[in-house]
C-alpha positions as CSV (number, residue, x, y, z in Angstrom):
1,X,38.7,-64.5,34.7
2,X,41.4,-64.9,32.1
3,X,39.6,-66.9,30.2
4,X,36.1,-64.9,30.0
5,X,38.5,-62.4,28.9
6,X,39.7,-64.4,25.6
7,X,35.7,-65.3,25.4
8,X,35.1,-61.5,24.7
9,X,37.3,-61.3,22.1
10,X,35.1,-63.9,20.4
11,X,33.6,-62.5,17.3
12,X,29.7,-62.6,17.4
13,X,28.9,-63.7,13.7
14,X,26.7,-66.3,14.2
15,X,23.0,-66.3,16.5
16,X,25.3,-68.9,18.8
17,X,28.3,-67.1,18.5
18,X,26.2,-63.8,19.9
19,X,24.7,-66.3,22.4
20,X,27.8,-67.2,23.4
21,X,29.2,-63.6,24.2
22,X,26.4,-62.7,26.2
23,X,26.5,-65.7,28.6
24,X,30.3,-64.9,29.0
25,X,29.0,-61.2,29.8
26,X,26.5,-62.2,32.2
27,X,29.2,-64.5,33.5
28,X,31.3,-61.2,34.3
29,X,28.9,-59.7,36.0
30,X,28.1,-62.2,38.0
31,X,31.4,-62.8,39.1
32,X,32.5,-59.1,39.5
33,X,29.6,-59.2,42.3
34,X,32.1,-61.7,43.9
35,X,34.8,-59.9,43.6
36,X,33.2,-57.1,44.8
37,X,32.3,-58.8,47.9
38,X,35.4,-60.2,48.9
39,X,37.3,-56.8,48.5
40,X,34.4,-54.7,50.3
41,X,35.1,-57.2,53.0
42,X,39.0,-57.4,52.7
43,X,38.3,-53.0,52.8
44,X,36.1,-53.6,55.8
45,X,38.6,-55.4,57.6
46,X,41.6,-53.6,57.7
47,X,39.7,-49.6,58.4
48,X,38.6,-52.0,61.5
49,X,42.4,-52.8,62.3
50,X,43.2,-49.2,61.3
51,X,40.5,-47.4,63.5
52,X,41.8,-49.6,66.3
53,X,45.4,-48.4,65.8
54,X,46.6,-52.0,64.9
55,X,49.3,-52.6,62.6
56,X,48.9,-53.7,59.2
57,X,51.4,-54.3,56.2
58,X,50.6,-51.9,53.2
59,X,51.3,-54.2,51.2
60,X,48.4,-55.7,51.8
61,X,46.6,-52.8,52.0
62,X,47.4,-51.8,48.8
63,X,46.5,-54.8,47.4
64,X,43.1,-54.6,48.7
65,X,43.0,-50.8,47.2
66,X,44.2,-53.0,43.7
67,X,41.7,-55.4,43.5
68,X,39.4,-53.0,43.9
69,X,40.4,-50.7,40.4
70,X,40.9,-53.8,38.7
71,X,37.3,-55.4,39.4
72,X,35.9,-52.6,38.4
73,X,38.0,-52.1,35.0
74,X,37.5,-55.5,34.1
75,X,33.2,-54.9,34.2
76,X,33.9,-51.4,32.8
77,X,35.6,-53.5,29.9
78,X,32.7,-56.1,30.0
79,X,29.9,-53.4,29.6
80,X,31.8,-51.6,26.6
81,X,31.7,-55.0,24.7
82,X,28.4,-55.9,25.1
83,X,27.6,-52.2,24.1
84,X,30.0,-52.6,20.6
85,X,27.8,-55.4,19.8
86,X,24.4,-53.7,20.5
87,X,25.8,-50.7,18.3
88,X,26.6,-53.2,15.9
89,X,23.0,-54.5,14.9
């Protein structure tokens, strides 16, 4: 995801440039629907171990509770570019 990142940063001047941009954003979004998944599930999994009075390392649990804040500050982040450029026209 690091590199979509740097791909955002990219300045739409040309058609292709804008092109560009907007396949990385629709890239994002796609992805962050991954993400989302996977921590949903990671979530999922460990209020099943909690409800069950099982044991589990905050650490982890934290974690989860992280990935979860970042994938959704990293579309947040996404949306706000694409919106820039939209504004920009």
């Amino acid at each position: 995801m690091q590199g979509l990142t740097e791909d955002l940063k990219r300045p739409p001047d040309t058609l292709e440039d804008l092109k560009f941009v907007l396949r990385v954003i629709a890239d994002i979004r796609d992805k962050s629907l991954e993400v989302e998944l996977r921590y949903t599930d990671l979530q999922e999994r460990y209020r099943t171990l909690l409800m069950y009075d099982i044991e589990v390392r905050q650490l982890g649990l934290m974690e989860c509770e992280g990935m979860e804040k970042w994938g959704r500050g990293y579309l947040r982040h996404c949306q706000r570019v694409g919106q820039k450029m939209f504004n920009m026209g």
